[in-house]
C-alpha positions in Angstrom: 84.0 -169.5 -2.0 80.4 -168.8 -2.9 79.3 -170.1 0.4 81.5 -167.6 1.9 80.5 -164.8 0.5 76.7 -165.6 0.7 77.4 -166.0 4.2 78.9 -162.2 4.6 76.4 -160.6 2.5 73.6 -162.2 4.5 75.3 -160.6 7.6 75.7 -157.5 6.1 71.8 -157.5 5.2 70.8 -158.1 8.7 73.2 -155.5 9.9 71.4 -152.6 7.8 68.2 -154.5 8.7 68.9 -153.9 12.3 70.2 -150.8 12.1 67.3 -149.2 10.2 64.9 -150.8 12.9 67.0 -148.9 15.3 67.0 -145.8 13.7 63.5 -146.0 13.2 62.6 -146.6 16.8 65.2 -143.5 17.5 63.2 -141.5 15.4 60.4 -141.8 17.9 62.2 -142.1 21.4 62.3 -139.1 24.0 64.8 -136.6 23.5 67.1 -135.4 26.2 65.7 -131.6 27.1 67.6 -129.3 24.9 68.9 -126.7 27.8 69.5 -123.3 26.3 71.3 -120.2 27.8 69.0 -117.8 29.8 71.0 -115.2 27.8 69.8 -116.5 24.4 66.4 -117.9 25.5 65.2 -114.0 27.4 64.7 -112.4 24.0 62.4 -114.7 22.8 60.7 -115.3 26.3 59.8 -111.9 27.2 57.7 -112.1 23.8 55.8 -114.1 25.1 54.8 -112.3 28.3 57.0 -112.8 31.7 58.2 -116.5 32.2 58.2 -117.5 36.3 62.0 -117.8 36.6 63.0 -115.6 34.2 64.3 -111.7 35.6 64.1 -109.2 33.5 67.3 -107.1 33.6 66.8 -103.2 34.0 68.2 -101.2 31.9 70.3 -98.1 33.2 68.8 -95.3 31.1 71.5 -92.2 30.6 69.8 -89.1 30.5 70.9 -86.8 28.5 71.7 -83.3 29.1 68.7 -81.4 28.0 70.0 -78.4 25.4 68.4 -75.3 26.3 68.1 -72.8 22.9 68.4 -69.0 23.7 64.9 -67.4 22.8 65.7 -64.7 20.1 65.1 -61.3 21.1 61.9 -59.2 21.2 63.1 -55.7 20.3 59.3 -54.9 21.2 59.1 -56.2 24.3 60.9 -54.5 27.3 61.3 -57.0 30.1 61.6 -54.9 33.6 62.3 -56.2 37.3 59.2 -57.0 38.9 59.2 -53.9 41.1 56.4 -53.3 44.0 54.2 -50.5 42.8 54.7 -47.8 45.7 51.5 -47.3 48.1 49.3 -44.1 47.0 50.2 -41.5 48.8 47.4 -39.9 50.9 46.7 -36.3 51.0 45.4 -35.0 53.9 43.7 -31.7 53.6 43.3 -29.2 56.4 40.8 -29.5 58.7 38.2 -26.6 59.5 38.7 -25.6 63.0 35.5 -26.6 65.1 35.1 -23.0 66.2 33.5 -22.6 62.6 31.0 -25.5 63.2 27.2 -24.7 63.1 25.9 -24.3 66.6 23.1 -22.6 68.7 24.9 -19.4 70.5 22.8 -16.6 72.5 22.0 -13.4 71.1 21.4 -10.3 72.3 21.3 -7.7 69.3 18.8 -5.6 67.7 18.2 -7.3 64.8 14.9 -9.1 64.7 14.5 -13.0 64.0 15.0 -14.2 60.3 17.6 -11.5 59.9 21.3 -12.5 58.7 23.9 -10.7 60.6 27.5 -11.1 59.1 30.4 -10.3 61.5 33.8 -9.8 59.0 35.7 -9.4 62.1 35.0 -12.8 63.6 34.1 -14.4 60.1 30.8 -15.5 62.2 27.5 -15.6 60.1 24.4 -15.3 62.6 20.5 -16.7 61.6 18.7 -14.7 64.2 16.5 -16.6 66.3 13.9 -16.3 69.0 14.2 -16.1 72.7 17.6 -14.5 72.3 19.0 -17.2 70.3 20.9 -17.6 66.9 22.2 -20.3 65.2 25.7 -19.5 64.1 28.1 -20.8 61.5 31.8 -19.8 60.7 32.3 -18.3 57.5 35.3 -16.8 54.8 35.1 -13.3 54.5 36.8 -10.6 51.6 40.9 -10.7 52.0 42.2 -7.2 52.6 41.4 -4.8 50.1 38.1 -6.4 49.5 36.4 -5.6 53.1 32.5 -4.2 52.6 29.9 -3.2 55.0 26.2 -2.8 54.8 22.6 -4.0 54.2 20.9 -5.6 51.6 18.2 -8.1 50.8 18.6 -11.7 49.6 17.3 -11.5 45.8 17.4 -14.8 44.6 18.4 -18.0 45.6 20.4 -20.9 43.2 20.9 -24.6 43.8 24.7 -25.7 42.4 25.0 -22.2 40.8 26.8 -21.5 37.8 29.5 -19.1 37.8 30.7 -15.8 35.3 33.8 -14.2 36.9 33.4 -10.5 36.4 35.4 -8.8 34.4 37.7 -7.0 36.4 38.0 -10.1 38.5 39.5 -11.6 35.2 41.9 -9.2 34.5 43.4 -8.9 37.9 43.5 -12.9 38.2 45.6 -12.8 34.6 48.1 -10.4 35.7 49.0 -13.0 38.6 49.4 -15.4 35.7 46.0 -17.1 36.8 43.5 -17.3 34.1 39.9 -17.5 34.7 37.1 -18.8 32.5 34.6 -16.6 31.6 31.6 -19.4 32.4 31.9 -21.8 34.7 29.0 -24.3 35.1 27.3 -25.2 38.0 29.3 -28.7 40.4 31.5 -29.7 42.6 34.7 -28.2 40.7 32.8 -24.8 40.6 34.0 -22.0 43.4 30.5 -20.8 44.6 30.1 -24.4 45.7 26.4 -26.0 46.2 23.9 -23.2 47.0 24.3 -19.4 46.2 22.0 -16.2 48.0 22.6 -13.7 46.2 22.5 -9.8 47.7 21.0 -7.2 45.9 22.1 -5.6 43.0 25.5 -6.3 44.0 27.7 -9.2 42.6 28.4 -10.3 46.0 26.7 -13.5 47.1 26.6 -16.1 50.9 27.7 -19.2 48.7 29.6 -22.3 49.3 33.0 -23.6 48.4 34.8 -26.7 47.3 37.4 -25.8 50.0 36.1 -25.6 53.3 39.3 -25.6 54.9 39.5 -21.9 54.6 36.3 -21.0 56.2 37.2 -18.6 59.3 40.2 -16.8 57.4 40.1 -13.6 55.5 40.1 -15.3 51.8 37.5 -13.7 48.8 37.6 -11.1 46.7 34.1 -9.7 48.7 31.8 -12.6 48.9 30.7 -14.6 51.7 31.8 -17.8 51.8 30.0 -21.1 53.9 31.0 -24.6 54.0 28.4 -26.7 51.3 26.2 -28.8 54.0 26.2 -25.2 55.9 25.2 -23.5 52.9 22.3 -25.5 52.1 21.2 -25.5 55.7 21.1 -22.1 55.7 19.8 -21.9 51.7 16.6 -24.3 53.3 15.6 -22.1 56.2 15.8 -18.3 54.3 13.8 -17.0 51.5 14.2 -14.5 49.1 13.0 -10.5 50.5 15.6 -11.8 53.9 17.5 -8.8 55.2 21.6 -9.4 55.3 23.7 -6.9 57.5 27.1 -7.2 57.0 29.2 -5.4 59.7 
């Protein structure tokens, strides 16, 4: 009996004896690759950097629908159509009829060269010449009721002359409901224009005008009235002591 169960336990000693050894040598065998899901191993891959057989799946992005807020309103801001601003409208003012332009016309009248003859009729102006000549140049003569004849002699001479309406022109001006200023100085807005002769003791002048559209009509209250560039044409080629007939 004792030799019996020597015998067993001996067998069982070199059982566990055989298999430690072969756990042991298990322990350092080669292991079957451990094959793991492409669904489970991506994750972890694509932290490493892109893997050569591994696809990255795109993702469908849903955009949403953007919200847009209504802007509060601006009590002090008016917002208009945009609206074309209209072209400027030109004015065209009337031309002088070239009739009334300066030219060299024959002459055959007494007066002598240097004299200014004044035709109210024709609304001519005449610079006697030599040789039968004169240099003409339309002018604006007194409306009815302010027609004057006669001779005088040019007593002074201004450049861009200021103006003092007399006073009876005043008063009739205000009872058409047109007020003038009693002093006026000397431009381009300014009635008597660029250049002024003045004729005697009279308040009657040859001046110019800041509308020479009315040069050849019937339109002062008495004086004679030249284009400006005419004007200082004839202001340049007269001096004071010239006679002036006005017929």
């Amino acid at each position: 009996m004792k030799i019996f169960l020597r015998s067993v336990l001996g067998a069982v000693a070199i059982l566990a004896a055989g298999v430690t050894s072969s756990a042991a040598n298990d322990r350092y065998a080669d292991r079957p690759p451990v094959m793991v899901s492409p669904d489970l191993s991506a994750p972890w891959v694509l932290q490493l950097g892109r893997a050569p057989g591994i696809v990255r799946q795109s993702r469908q992005v849903i955009q949403q629908p953007r919200v847009r807020y209504a802007q509060p309103a601006q009590p002090d801001r008016v917002r208009t159509a945009s609206v074309q601003a209209p072209a400027k409208r030109m004015v065209m003012q009337p031309q002088i009829n070239p009739l009334y332009l300066p030219q060299e016309v024959a002459y055959d009248g007494p007066q002598k060269p240097g004299t200014i003859v004044i035709d109210t009729t024709q609304n001519f102006l005449f610079l006697v010449e030599k040789n039968g000549k004169a240099r003409r140049y339309g002018v604006g003569t007194g409306k009815p009721g302010f027609e004057w004849s006669g001779t005088h002699k040019i007593t002074n001479k201004r450049v861009w002359p200021d103006w003092r309406p007399p006073a009876e022109m005043i008063k009739r001006e205000a009872a058409k409901g047109r007020y003038l200023p009693t002093y006026l100085a000397g431009g381009e807005e300014n009635p008597l224009g660029a250049r002024a002769l003045y004729l005697g003791t009279t308040e009657y002048r040859i001046h110019g005008t800041n509308q020479p559209w009315t040069i050849g009509g019937a339109v002062s209250s008495g004086c004679i009235r030249m284009r400006n560039e005419d004007v200082v044409d004839l202001y340049e080629r007269v001096n004071v002591g010239t006679t002036v007939v006005v017929i």
